[in-house]
MITOR-53841 format. One record per residue: x, y, z of N, C-alpha, C in turn; residue in three letters. Coordinates in steps of 0.05 Angstrom, whole numbers, plus 5000, padded with zeros to 4 digits. Example, Ala and Ser with C-alpha at 12.3 -4.5 7.8 and 13.67 -1.06 7.14 Angstrom:
<pts>
526448865156524649105156526449345156ALA
525749555142527349795143525850015157SER
</pts>
This chain:
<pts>
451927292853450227402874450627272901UNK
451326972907451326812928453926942946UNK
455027012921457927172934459927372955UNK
456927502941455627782962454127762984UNK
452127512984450627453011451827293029UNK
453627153015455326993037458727023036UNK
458727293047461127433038462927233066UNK
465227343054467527153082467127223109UNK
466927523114465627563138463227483154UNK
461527443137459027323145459227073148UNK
461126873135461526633149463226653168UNK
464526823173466726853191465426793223UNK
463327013210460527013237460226783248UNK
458626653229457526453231458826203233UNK
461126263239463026003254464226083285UNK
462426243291464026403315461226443337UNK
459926363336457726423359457726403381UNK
458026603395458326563428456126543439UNK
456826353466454326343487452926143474UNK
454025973455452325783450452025573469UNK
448625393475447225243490445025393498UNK
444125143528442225333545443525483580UNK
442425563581443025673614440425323635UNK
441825383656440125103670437525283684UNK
437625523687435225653714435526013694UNK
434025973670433226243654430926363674UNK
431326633669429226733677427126893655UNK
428526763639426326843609428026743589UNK
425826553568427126333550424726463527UNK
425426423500424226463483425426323453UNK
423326143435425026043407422426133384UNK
424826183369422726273339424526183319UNK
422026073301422925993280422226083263UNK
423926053234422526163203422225913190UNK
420125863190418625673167420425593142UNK
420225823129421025763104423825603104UNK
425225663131427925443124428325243136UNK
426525323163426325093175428825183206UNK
429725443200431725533219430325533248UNK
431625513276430625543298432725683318UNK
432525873333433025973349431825873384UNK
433325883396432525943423435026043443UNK
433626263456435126533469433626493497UNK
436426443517435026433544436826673567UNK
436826813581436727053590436227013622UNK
438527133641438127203662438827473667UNK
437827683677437727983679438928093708UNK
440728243708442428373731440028603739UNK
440128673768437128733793437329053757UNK
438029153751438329393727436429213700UNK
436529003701435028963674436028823654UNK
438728903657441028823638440428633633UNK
442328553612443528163609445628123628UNK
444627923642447227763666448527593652UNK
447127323639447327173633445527113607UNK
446826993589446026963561446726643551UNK
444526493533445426263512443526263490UNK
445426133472442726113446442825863442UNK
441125663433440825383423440925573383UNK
442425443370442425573340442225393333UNK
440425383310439325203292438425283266UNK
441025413248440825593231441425593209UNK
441025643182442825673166445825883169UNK
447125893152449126173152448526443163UNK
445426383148445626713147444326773187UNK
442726623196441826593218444026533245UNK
446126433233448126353245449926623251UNK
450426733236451327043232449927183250UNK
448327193245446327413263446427293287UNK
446227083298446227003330449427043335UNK
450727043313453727023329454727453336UNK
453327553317452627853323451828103353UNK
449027763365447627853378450227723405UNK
451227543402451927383422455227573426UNK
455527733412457827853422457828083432UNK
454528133436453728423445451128453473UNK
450628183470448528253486449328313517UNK
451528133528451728193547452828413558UNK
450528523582451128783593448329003584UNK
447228873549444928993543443229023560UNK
441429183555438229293559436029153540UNK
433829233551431929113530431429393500UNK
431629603511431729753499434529763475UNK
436429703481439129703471438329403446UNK
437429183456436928943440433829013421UNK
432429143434429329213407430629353400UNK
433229633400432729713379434429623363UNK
436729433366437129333344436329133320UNK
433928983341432028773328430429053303UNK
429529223317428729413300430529563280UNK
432629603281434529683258435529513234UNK
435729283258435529023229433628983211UNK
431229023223428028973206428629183184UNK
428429433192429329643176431729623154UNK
433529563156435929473146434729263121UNK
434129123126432728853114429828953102UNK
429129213104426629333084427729533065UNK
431129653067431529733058431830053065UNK
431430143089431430353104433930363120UNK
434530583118437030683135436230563159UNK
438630463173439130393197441930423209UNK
441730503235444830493244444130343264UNK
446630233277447330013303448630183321UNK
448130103347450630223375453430053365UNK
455230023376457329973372457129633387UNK
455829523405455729223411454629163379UNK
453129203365452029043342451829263318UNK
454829333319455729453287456029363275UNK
456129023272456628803257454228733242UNK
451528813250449128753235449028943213UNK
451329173205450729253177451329073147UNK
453028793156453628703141450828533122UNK
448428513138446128393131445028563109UNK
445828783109445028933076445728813056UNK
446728583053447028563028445828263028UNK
443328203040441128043044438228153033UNK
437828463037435428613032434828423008UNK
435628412989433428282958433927992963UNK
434127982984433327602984431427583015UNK
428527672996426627673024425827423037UNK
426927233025426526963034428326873061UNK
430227033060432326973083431727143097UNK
429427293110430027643128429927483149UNK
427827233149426027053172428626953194UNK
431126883172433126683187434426883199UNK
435227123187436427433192435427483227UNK
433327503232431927673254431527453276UNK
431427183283430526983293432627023315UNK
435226983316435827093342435327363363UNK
435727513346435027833357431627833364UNK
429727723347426427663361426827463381UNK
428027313380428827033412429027253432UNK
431227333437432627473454431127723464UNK
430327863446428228053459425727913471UNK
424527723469422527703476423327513500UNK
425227433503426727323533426827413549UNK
428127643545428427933558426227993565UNK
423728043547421028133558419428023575UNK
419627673578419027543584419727613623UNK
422427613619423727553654422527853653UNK
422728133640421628303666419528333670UNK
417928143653415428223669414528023685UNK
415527843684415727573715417427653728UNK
419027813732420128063752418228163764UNK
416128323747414828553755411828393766UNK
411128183759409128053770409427933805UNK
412127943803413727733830413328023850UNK
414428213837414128433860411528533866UNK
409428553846406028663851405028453878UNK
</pts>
């Protein structure tokens, strides 16, 4: 079974993470952790005048399987939307409950986490970059949108 969850591609991932560190002047920083492993994420985010990702880093502090998934997010985010990154935070959740999900083509690489669904103990380490990152994101536009009111 270990075989299947930590297939060669998935470490492949997870030796490959881009954008790893921090940025020095984020304009939205966010870390989440999953308990149960003790994994940590932190996703920090500067946004082009559109919203986008300008600039991207993750601090990873992961197991495999968490390591994978930030190395997923980190080869796609830039250029994203916030919309483009929830809904893949959202397809993954789905994915990982067992519900169809599809990906845009920056993070077609998160179908490989299907074969994580029956190990609900790991979904936490699964999603911890992609919840960082969106909520980074959320974070700078709306200290965007406060700076302009």
């Amino acid at each position: 079974m270990l075989d299947d969850l930590y297939s060669s591609k998935l470490l492949a991932l997870s030796a490959s993470i881009a954008h790893l560190g921090r940025l020095d002047a984020p304009q939205g920083s966010a870390t989440r952790h999953a308990r149960l492993c003790g994994s940590v994420v932190t996703a920090d985010v500067v946004l082009a005048d559109d919203g986008s990702v300008e600039s991207f880093a993750q601090d990873v502090k992961a197991c495999a399987l968490g390591q994978a998934s930030a190395a997923v997010l980190g080869q796609g985010i830039v250029g994203a939307s916030l919309p483009d990154v929830t809904a893949a935070r959202d397809g993954l959740r789905a994915l990982l409950a067992g519900e169809d999900a599809s990906f845009e083509e920056r993070f077609a690489d998160l179908a490989i986490f299907e074969a994580v669904r029956d190990y609900k103990a790991r979904h936490a380490s699964v999603m911890l970059a992609f919840e960082a990152a969106a909520e980074a994101m959320e974070q700078a536009l709306a200290d965007r949108s406060q700076s302009v009111a």
